[in-house]
N, C-alpha and C positions, 0 to 999 in steps of 0.2 A: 213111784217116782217122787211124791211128794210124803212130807210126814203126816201119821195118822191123825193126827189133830187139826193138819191142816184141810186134811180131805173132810172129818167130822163137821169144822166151822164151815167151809163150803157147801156142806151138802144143806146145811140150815139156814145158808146166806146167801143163796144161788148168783152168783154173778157170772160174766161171759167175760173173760179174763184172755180166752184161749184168741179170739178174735180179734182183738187190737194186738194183742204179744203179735199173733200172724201180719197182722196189719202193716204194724208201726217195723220187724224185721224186714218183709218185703219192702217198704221202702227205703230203708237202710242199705238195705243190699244193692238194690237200685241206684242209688246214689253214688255207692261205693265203684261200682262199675260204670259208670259214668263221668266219676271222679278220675279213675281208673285210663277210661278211654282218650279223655283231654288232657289227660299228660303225656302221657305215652304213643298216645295216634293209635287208629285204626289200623290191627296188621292186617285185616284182609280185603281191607280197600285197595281195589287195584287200580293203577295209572291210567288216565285218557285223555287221548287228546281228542280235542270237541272240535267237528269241522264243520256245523252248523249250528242251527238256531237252539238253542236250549228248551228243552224240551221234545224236541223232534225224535230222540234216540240215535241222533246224526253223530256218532265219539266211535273211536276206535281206542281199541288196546294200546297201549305204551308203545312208541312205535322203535324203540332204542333198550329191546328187552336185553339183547346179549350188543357185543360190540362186536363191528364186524372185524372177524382177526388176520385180515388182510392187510388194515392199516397197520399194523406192527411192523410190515417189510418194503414200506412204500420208503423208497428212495426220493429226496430230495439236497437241492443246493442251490445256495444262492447264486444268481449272474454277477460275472467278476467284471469291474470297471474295463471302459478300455483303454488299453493304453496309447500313451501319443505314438501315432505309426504302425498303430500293433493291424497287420495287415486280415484283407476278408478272407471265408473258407474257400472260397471261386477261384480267390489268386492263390492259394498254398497247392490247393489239391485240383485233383483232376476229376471231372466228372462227377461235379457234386452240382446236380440240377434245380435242387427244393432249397438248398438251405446256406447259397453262396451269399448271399448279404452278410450272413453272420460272423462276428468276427473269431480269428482262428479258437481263442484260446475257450470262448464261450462254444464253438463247433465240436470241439472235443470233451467240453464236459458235456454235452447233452446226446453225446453217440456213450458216453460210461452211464449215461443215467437210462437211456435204453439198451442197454446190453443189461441193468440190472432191471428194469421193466419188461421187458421181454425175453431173454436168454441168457438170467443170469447162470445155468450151468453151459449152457453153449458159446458162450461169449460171443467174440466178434467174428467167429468162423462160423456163425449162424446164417449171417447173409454174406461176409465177403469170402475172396479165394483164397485158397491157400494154393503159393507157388511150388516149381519141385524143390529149390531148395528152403523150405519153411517158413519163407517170408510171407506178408500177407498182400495182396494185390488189392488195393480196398476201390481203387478205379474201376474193377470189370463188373460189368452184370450179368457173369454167368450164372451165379446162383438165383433162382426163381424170389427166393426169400428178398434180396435188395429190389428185386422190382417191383415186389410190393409193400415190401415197407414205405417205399419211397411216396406208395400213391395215398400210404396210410398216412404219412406224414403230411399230406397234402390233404387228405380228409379230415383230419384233426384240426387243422388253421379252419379249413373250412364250419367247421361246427362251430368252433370258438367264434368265428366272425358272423357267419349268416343265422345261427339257432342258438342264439345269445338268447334271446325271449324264452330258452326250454331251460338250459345247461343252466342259467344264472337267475332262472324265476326269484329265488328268494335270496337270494346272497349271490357273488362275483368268486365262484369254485372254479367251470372250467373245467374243459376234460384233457388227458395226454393220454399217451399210449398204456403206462399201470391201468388205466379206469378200466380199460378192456380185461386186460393181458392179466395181471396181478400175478406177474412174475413165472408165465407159459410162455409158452411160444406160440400155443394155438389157444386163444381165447377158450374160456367155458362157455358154458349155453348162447355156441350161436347154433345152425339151423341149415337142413335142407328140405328139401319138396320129398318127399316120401310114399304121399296119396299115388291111387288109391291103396288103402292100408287091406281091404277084404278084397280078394282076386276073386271071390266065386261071384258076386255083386258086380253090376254095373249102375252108372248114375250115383245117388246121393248113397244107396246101402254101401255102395263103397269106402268113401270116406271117412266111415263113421264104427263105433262099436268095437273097435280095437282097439285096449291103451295102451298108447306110446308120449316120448316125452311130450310132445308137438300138443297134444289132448290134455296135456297132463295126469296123465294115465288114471284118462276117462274112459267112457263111451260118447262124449263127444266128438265131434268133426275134429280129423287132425289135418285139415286144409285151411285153417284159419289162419294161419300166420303169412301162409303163400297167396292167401285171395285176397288179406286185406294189407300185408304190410311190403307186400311185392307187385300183385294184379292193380294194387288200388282199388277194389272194388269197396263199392258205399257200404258202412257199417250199419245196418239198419236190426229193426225186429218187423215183422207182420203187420197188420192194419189192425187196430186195437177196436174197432166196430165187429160187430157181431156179425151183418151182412152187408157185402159192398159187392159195390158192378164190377172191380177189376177181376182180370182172370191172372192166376200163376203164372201162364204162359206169356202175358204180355211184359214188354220191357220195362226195367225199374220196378216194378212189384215186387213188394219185400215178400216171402213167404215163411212158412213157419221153419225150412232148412234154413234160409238166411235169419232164424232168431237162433236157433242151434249153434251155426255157427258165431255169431255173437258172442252168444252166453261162451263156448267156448274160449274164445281172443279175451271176454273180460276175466276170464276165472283166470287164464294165463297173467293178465296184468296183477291180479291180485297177489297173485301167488311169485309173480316176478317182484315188486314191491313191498310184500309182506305187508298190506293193508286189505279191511278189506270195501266192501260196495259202497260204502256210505263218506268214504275217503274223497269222491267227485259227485257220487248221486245223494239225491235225496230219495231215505227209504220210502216215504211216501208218496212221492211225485217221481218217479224214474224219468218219466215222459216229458218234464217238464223244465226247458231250459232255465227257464228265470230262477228255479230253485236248487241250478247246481251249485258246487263248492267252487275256488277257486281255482284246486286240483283241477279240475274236469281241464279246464282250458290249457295247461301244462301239458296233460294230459294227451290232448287232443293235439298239439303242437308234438309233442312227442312222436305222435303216429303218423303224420307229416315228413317229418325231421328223418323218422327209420326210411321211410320211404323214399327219400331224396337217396339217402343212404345208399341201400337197397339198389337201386336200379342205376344210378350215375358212378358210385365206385364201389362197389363189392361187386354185384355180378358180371360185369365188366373186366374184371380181373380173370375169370372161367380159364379162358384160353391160357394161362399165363404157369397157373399151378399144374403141378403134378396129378397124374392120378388119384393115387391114394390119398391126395385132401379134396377133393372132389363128394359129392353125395354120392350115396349108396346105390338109388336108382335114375336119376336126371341125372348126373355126371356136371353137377350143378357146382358154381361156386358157394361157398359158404355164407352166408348172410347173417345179418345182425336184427335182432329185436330186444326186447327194453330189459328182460336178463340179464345182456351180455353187458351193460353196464351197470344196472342199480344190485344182482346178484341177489335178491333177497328183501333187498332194504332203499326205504322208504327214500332216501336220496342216495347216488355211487359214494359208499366210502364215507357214509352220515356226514356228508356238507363237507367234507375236506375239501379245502382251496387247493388245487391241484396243478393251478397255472399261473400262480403268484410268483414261483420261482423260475418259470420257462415261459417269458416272450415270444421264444424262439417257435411256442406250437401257438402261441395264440391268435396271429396273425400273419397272414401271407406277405405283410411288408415288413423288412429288416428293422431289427428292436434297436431304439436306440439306446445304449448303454451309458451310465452317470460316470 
Protein backbone atom coordinates (compact mmCIF):
# COMPACT_ATOMS: atom_id res chain seq x y z
CA UNK A 1 0.00 0.00 0.00
CA UNK A 2 2.49 2.41 0.81
CA UNK A 3 6.33 2.74 -0.84
CA UNK A 4 9.12 0.74 0.45
CA UNK A 5 11.01 3.34 1.91
CA UNK A 6 8.24 4.62 3.46
CA UNK A 7 7.43 1.44 5.35
CA UNK A 8 11.56 1.01 6.03
CA UNK A 9 11.53 4.99 7.78
CA UNK A 10 8.33 3.68 9.70
CA UNK A 11 9.57 0.74 10.88
CA UNK A 12 12.76 2.81 12.53
CA UNK A 13 10.34 5.83 13.47
CA UNK A 14 7.34 4.01 14.86
CA UNK A 15 4.65 6.36 15.00
CA UNK A 16 0.53 5.67 15.31
CA UNK A 17 -0.41 7.59 12.08
CA UNK A 18 -3.29 4.85 11.43
CA UNK A 19 -5.28 6.12 14.65
CA UNK A 20 -5.80 9.80 14.13
CA UNK A 21 -6.12 9.14 9.98
CA UNK A 22 -9.14 6.75 11.77
CA UNK A 23 -9.90 9.51 14.01
CA UNK A 24 -9.98 12.63 12.38
CA UNK A 25 -12.08 10.54 9.04
CA UNK A 26 -14.75 9.32 11.33
CA UNK A 27 -15.29 12.73 12.32
CA UNK A 28 -15.48 13.95 8.91
CA UNK A 29 -17.81 11.70 7.90
CA UNK A 30 -19.88 12.58 10.97
CA UNK A 31 -20.07 16.02 10.07
CA UNK A 32 -20.63 15.32 6.50
CA UNK A 33 -23.83 13.45 7.41
CA UNK A 34 -25.04 15.76 9.78
CA UNK A 35 -24.33 18.49 7.32
CA UNK A 36 -26.15 16.23 5.08
CA UNK A 37 -29.31 15.86 7.42
CA UNK A 38 -29.83 19.92 8.15
CA UNK A 39 -30.20 20.57 4.80
CA UNK A 40 -32.09 18.10 3.49
CA UNK A 41 -34.47 16.97 6.58
CA UNK A 42 -34.80 13.76 8.02
CA UNK A 43 -36.42 11.36 5.49
CA UNK A 44 -37.41 8.87 7.90
CA UNK A 45 -38.76 11.00 10.52
CA UNK A 46 -42.30 10.46 10.62
CA UNK A 47 -45.37 13.03 11.18
CA UNK A 48 -46.98 13.31 14.78
CA UNK A 49 -49.34 14.91 16.19
CA UNK A 50 -48.68 15.34 19.97
CA UNK A 51 -51.97 15.21 22.08
CA UNK A 52 -50.42 15.34 25.34
CA UNK A 53 -47.67 16.30 27.55
CA UNK A 54 -44.41 15.98 25.98
CA UNK A 55 -42.75 13.28 27.02
CA UNK A 56 -45.67 11.02 27.96
CA UNK A 57 -45.37 9.04 24.45
CA UNK A 58 -49.10 10.80 24.20
CA UNK A 59 -48.52 11.50 19.76
CA UNK A 60 -50.17 9.66 17.16
CA UNK A 61 -49.10 9.13 13.42
CA UNK A 62 -49.98 11.78 10.85
CA UNK A 63 -53.47 11.79 11.16
CA UNK A 64 -54.06 13.16 7.14
CA UNK A 65 -51.76 10.24 5.70
CA UNK A 66 -53.81 9.64 2.41
CA UNK A 67 -56.70 12.26 1.59
CA UNK A 68 -60.02 10.93 1.92
CA UNK A 69 -61.09 10.60 -1.84
CA UNK A 70 -64.64 11.11 -1.14
CA UNK A 71 -64.01 14.71 -1.02
CA UNK A 72 -63.25 14.84 -4.78
CA UNK A 73 -67.30 14.41 -5.53
CA UNK A 74 -68.82 16.37 -2.71
CA UNK A 75 -71.24 18.62 -4.31
CA UNK A 76 -71.59 22.18 -3.37
CA UNK A 77 -73.30 25.73 -4.13
CA UNK A 78 -73.82 28.74 -2.92
CA UNK A 79 -77.46 30.14 -1.54
CA UNK A 80 -78.89 32.35 -4.29
CA UNK A 81 -80.11 35.90 -2.94
CA UNK A 82 -83.82 36.22 -2.59
CA UNK A 83 -85.58 37.82 -4.74
CA UNK A 84 -88.17 40.76 -4.08
CA UNK A 85 -91.53 38.40 -4.22
CA UNK A 86 -89.59 35.47 -5.04
CA UNK A 87 -92.43 33.20 -3.22
CA UNK A 88 -91.71 30.10 -0.27
CA UNK A 89 -91.43 26.03 -1.08
CA UNK A 90 -94.99 25.66 1.12
CA UNK A 91 -96.69 28.03 -1.33
CA UNK A 92 -95.20 26.59 -4.85
CA UNK A 93 -95.49 22.85 -3.85
CA UNK A 94 -97.54 20.64 -2.30
CA UNK A 95 -96.72 18.58 0.72
CA UNK A 96 -93.44 19.71 1.43
CA UNK A 97 -93.63 19.41 5.45
CA UNK A 98 -89.52 19.99 6.66
CA UNK A 99 -88.57 22.60 4.31
CA UNK A 100 -91.65 25.18 3.51
CA UNK A 101 -89.96 28.31 4.88
CA UNK A 102 -87.46 28.03 2.23
CA UNK A 103 -87.56 29.96 -0.62
CA UNK A 104 -88.54 28.34 -4.07
CA UNK A 105 -85.50 28.82 -5.93
CA UNK A 106 -82.95 27.92 -2.93
CA UNK A 107 -85.80 24.56 -2.50
CA UNK A 108 -84.85 23.38 -5.66
CA UNK A 109 -81.17 23.68 -5.64
CA UNK A 110 -80.71 21.74 -2.35
CA UNK A 111 -83.29 18.76 -3.64
CA UNK A 112 -80.19 18.83 -6.91
CA UNK A 113 -77.68 18.82 -4.35
CA UNK A 114 -79.32 15.76 -2.62
CA UNK A 115 -79.98 13.83 -5.50
CA UNK A 116 -76.12 14.27 -6.13
CA UNK A 117 -75.55 13.34 -2.27
CA UNK A 118 -77.53 10.70 -2.18
CA UNK A 119 -78.83 9.25 -5.63
CA UNK A 120 -76.78 10.70 -7.95
CA UNK A 121 -77.40 7.48 -10.30
CA UNK A 122 -81.15 7.23 -9.13
CA UNK A 123 -81.95 10.66 -9.33
CA UNK A 124 -85.19 12.00 -8.24
CA UNK A 125 -87.12 8.81 -8.89
CA UNK A 126 -85.26 7.62 -5.77
CA UNK A 127 -87.83 8.96 -3.43
CA UNK A 128 -90.58 10.56 -5.57
CA UNK A 129 -93.31 8.79 -8.06
CA UNK A 130 -93.31 8.35 -11.19
CA UNK A 131 -96.97 8.71 -12.72
CA UNK A 132 -98.47 6.51 -15.74
CA UNK A 133 -97.84 8.87 -18.01
CA UNK A 134 -93.81 9.79 -16.96
CA UNK A 135 -94.33 12.61 -15.16
CA UNK A 136 -93.06 12.85 -11.68
CA UNK A 137 -95.55 13.22 -8.67
CA UNK A 138 -93.11 14.67 -6.16
CA UNK A 139 -96.35 15.43 -3.59
CA UNK A 140 -96.99 11.52 -2.87
CA UNK A 141 -95.32 9.49 -0.22
CA UNK A 142 -95.76 6.40 -1.65
CA UNK A 143 -92.29 5.73 -1.92
CA UNK A 144 -90.79 4.53 1.74
CA UNK A 145 -87.41 6.45 0.57
CA UNK A 146 -89.39 10.29 0.88
CA UNK A 147 -90.42 9.29 4.33
CA UNK A 148 -87.44 8.93 5.35
CA UNK A 149 -85.47 11.18 3.84
CA UNK A 150 -87.84 13.70 5.15
CA UNK A 151 -87.03 12.55 8.92
CA UNK A 152 -83.25 12.47 7.76
CA UNK A 153 -83.65 16.01 6.92
CA UNK A 154 -85.08 16.62 10.09
CA UNK A 155 -82.20 14.80 11.83
CA UNK A 156 -79.52 16.72 10.21
CA UNK A 157 -81.08 20.40 11.54
CA UNK A 158 -81.23 18.56 14.53
CA UNK A 159 -77.44 17.75 14.93
CA UNK A 160 -76.41 21.08 13.37
CA UNK A 161 -78.57 22.74 16.22
CA UNK A 162 -78.49 20.64 19.41
CA UNK A 163 -74.62 18.64 19.09
CA UNK A 164 -72.96 21.87 17.85
CA UNK A 165 -70.45 21.16 20.97
CA UNK A 166 -69.51 17.55 18.80
CA UNK A 167 -70.00 18.29 14.87
CA UNK A 168 -68.13 21.93 15.48
CA UNK A 169 -65.56 21.11 18.55
CA UNK A 170 -62.86 22.66 16.55
CA UNK A 171 -63.98 24.62 13.72
CA UNK A 172 -67.89 25.62 12.30
CA UNK A 173 -67.91 22.32 9.46
CA UNK A 174 -71.45 20.76 10.20
CA UNK A 175 -72.83 17.85 8.73
CA UNK A 176 -75.62 17.34 5.66
CA UNK A 177 -76.64 14.49 4.00
CA UNK A 178 -72.93 13.75 1.66
CA UNK A 179 -71.19 13.34 5.42
CA UNK A 180 -73.28 10.10 5.74
CA UNK A 181 -74.27 9.00 2.21
CA UNK A 182 -70.98 10.20 0.03
CA UNK A 183 -72.97 9.67 -2.86
CA UNK A 184 -75.19 5.96 -1.91
CA UNK A 185 -78.22 5.65 -1.31
CA UNK A 186 -77.57 3.55 1.73
CA UNK A 187 -74.86 4.90 3.89
CA UNK A 188 -71.59 2.55 4.60
CA UNK A 189 -70.81 1.20 7.92
CA UNK A 190 -74.02 1.63 9.56
CA UNK A 191 -75.10 -1.43 11.79
CA UNK A 192 -77.62 -3.88 13.03
CA UNK A 193 -77.91 -6.25 16.31
CA UNK A 194 -76.63 -9.49 15.07
CA UNK A 195 -75.68 -11.18 18.61
CA UNK A 196 -75.76 -13.78 19.57
CA UNK A 197 -72.97 -14.42 16.84
CA UNK A 198 -72.16 -18.58 18.58
CA UNK A 199 -75.69 -20.42 18.62
CA UNK A 200 -74.05 -23.51 20.45
CA UNK A 201 -73.22 -20.93 23.59
CA UNK A 202 -75.52 -19.31 25.72
CA UNK A 203 -74.88 -16.03 27.89
CA UNK A 204 -71.68 -14.05 27.48
CA UNK A 205 -69.91 -17.34 25.16
CA UNK A 206 -72.35 -16.16 22.91
CA UNK A 207 -71.57 -13.00 21.88
CA UNK A 208 -68.20 -13.17 21.63
CA UNK A 209 -65.16 -15.30 19.59
CA UNK A 210 -66.68 -14.77 16.22
CA UNK A 211 -65.19 -12.10 13.78
CA UNK A 212 -67.65 -10.06 12.34
CA UNK A 213 -67.70 -6.38 11.35
CA UNK A 214 -69.43 -5.31 14.53
CA UNK A 215 -65.90 -6.86 16.48
CA UNK A 216 -63.91 -5.78 14.05
CA UNK A 217 -63.12 -9.15 13.07
CA UNK A 218 -62.08 -9.89 16.39
CA UNK A 219 -62.74 -12.41 18.96
CA UNK A 220 -64.19 -9.61 20.86
CA UNK A 221 -67.88 -8.97 21.84
CA UNK A 222 -69.80 -8.14 18.83
CA UNK A 223 -72.60 -6.67 21.18
CA UNK A 224 -70.86 -3.45 21.82
CA UNK A 225 -72.32 -1.20 19.57
CA UNK A 226 -75.99 -2.47 20.39
CA UNK A 227 -75.39 -2.34 24.61
CA UNK A 228 -73.62 0.86 24.60
CA UNK A 229 -74.63 3.11 21.59
CA UNK A 230 -78.33 1.75 21.43
CA UNK A 231 -79.12 0.11 25.24
CA UNK A 232 -77.14 2.96 26.74
CA UNK A 233 -75.64 0.94 29.00
CA UNK A 234 -72.37 2.50 31.30
CA UNK A 235 -69.17 2.06 29.36
CA UNK A 236 -67.08 0.75 32.24
CA UNK A 237 -63.89 -1.82 32.90
CA UNK A 238 -63.86 -4.02 36.18
CA UNK A 239 -62.66 -2.93 39.73
CA UNK A 240 -58.94 -2.15 39.31
CA UNK A 241 -58.44 -3.53 43.29
CA UNK A 242 -57.19 -7.01 43.55
CA UNK A 243 -60.18 -7.91 46.22
CA UNK A 244 -63.49 -6.15 46.74
CA UNK A 245 -66.91 -7.12 48.52
CA UNK A 246 -68.96 -6.50 45.47
CA UNK A 247 -70.37 -9.59 43.73
CA UNK A 248 -70.83 -9.94 39.69
CA UNK A 249 -74.10 -10.53 40.27
CA UNK A 250 -74.95 -7.35 41.97
CA UNK A 251 -76.29 -4.31 39.88
CA UNK A 252 -73.83 -1.77 38.28
CA UNK A 253 -70.67 -4.08 38.91
CA UNK A 254 -68.56 -3.69 36.20
CA UNK A 255 -66.98 -7.21 35.48
CA UNK A 256 -64.29 -8.29 33.47
CA UNK A 257 -67.17 -9.10 30.27
CA UNK A 258 -68.08 -5.41 30.65
CA UNK A 259 -64.11 -4.53 30.14
CA UNK A 260 -64.23 -6.92 26.86
CA UNK A 261 -66.76 -5.29 25.73
CA UNK A 262 -65.20 -2.10 26.23
CA UNK A 263 -62.03 -2.76 24.79
CA UNK A 264 -64.24 -3.98 21.95
CA UNK A 265 -66.40 -0.32 21.34
CA UNK A 266 -62.80 1.45 21.79
CA UNK A 267 -60.92 -0.65 19.22
CA UNK A 268 -64.14 0.17 17.04
CA UNK A 269 -63.61 3.90 17.76
CA UNK A 270 -60.01 3.66 16.72
CA UNK A 271 -60.37 2.05 13.88
CA UNK A 272 -63.51 4.13 12.92
CA UNK A 273 -61.09 7.34 13.37
CA UNK A 274 -58.00 6.12 12.20
CA UNK A 275 -56.23 7.04 15.62
CA UNK A 276 -55.16 5.33 17.99
CA UNK A 277 -55.56 5.21 22.28
CA UNK A 278 -53.58 7.89 23.27
CA UNK A 279 -55.80 10.28 20.79
CA UNK A 280 -58.21 10.77 24.33
CA UNK A 281 -56.23 8.62 26.98
CA UNK A 282 -53.39 8.88 28.62
CA UNK A 283 -51.15 5.73 27.99
CA UNK A 284 -50.14 5.88 31.56
CA UNK A 285 -53.07 6.89 33.46
CA UNK A 286 -56.27 5.18 31.36
CA UNK A 287 -58.07 5.56 34.73
CA UNK A 288 -57.48 8.80 35.22
CA UNK A 289 -59.91 11.76 34.27
CA UNK A 290 -57.65 14.71 34.92
CA UNK A 291 -55.19 13.23 32.55
CA UNK A 292 -57.34 12.85 29.42
CA UNK A 293 -56.99 14.69 26.02
CA UNK A 294 -59.41 17.05 24.96
CA UNK A 295 -60.50 14.32 22.33
CA UNK A 296 -61.86 12.26 25.29
CA UNK A 297 -64.74 14.81 25.77
CA UNK A 298 -65.65 15.03 21.90
CA UNK A 299 -65.47 11.97 22.20
CA UNK A 300 -67.66 11.27 24.89
CA UNK A 301 -70.17 13.84 23.48
CA UNK A 302 -69.98 11.80 20.42
CA UNK A 303 -71.42 8.62 22.19
CA UNK A 304 -74.31 10.69 23.48
CA UNK A 305 -75.06 12.40 20.21
CA UNK A 306 -75.16 8.54 18.39
CA UNK A 307 -77.43 7.62 21.06
CA UNK A 308 -79.84 10.37 20.76
CA UNK A 309 -79.58 9.23 17.27
CA UNK A 310 -80.05 5.88 17.72
CA UNK A 311 -83.15 5.65 19.67
CA UNK A 312 -85.32 9.03 18.71
CA UNK A 313 -84.93 8.72 14.70
CA UNK A 314 -83.25 5.85 13.24
CA UNK A 315 -84.98 3.12 14.98
CA UNK A 316 -87.96 4.65 14.85
CA UNK A 317 -88.06 4.56 11.28
CA UNK A 318 -88.17 0.16 11.58
CA UNK A 319 -91.81 0.12 10.71
CA UNK A 320 -91.41 2.35 7.68
CA UNK A 321 -88.75 0.47 5.47
CA UNK A 322 -88.92 -2.55 3.60
CA UNK A 323 -87.74 -5.69 4.36
CA UNK A 324 -84.67 -6.10 2.67
CA UNK A 325 -83.21 -2.85 4.46
CA UNK A 326 -84.06 -4.33 7.67
CA UNK A 327 -81.24 -6.43 9.77
CA UNK A 328 -80.52 -9.79 9.06
CA UNK A 329 -81.60 -11.36 12.38
CA UNK A 330 -83.92 -8.48 14.61
CA UNK A 331 -85.63 -7.21 11.41
CA UNK A 332 -84.13 -4.20 13.00
CA UNK A 333 -83.78 -0.62 11.49
CA UNK A 334 -80.39 0.38 10.56
CA UNK A 335 -78.41 2.43 12.94
CA UNK A 336 -75.72 4.76 12.83
CA UNK A 337 -72.20 4.87 14.89
CA UNK A 338 -69.23 7.11 14.57
CA UNK A 339 -67.97 5.23 11.07
CA UNK A 340 -71.00 6.20 9.33
CA UNK A 341 -69.58 9.57 9.39
CA UNK A 342 -65.86 10.05 10.25
CA UNK A 343 -65.28 6.77 7.60
CA UNK A 344 -61.73 6.13 8.67
CA UNK A 345 -60.56 9.56 9.43
CA UNK A 346 -59.90 11.64 12.27
CA UNK A 347 -62.63 14.26 11.46
CA UNK A 348 -65.78 13.39 8.38
CA UNK A 349 -64.21 14.71 5.22
CA UNK A 350 -60.77 16.09 7.20
CA UNK A 351 -62.68 19.33 8.67
CA UNK A 352 -64.71 20.26 5.42
CA UNK A 353 -67.15 23.03 6.25
CA UNK A 354 -70.13 21.21 4.89
CA UNK A 355 -72.84 23.68 5.98
CA UNK A 356 -71.37 26.89 4.94
CA UNK A 357 -73.19 26.61 1.80
CA UNK A 358 -76.82 25.04 3.20
CA UNK A 359 -78.64 26.98 5.93
CA UNK A 360 -81.30 25.13 4.74
CA UNK A 361 -79.92 21.85 6.94
CA UNK A 362 -78.42 23.71 9.63
CA UNK A 363 -81.23 24.86 11.41
CA UNK A 364 -85.04 24.06 11.83
CA UNK A 365 -85.80 27.77 11.42
CA UNK A 366 -86.12 29.18 7.79
CA UNK A 367 -82.44 30.86 6.66
CA UNK A 368 -82.67 34.03 5.89
CA UNK A 369 -81.25 34.86 2.64
CA UNK A 370 -78.94 38.36 1.61
Amino acid sequence: MFPKWFNDWNNKNPTDIYGPAILVGTLGGALFVAAMVASYGQPFNDDFTQTGPRGTGMQIAALTVSTDPSIADYYTEEPYPRDEGEPLAGEVYENVQVLGGVTDGNFNRLMNAMTNWVSPDEGCLYCHVETADGDINYASDDNYTKVVSRRMIQMTQYINEEWSDHVNANAEVGVNCYTCHRGQAVPSDIWFRIDPVVRDMEGWGGVQNRATPLSQFTSLPSDALYQYLFQTEPINVHDLESRVGDRPSDEGVATWQDTERTYSLMNYFSNSLGVNCVFCHNSRAFYDPSQYTPQWSTASLGILMVQDLNIDYLDPLGPVYPPERLGPVYADAPKAACKTCHKGYNKPMQGLNVIADWPELASSEPPVYE
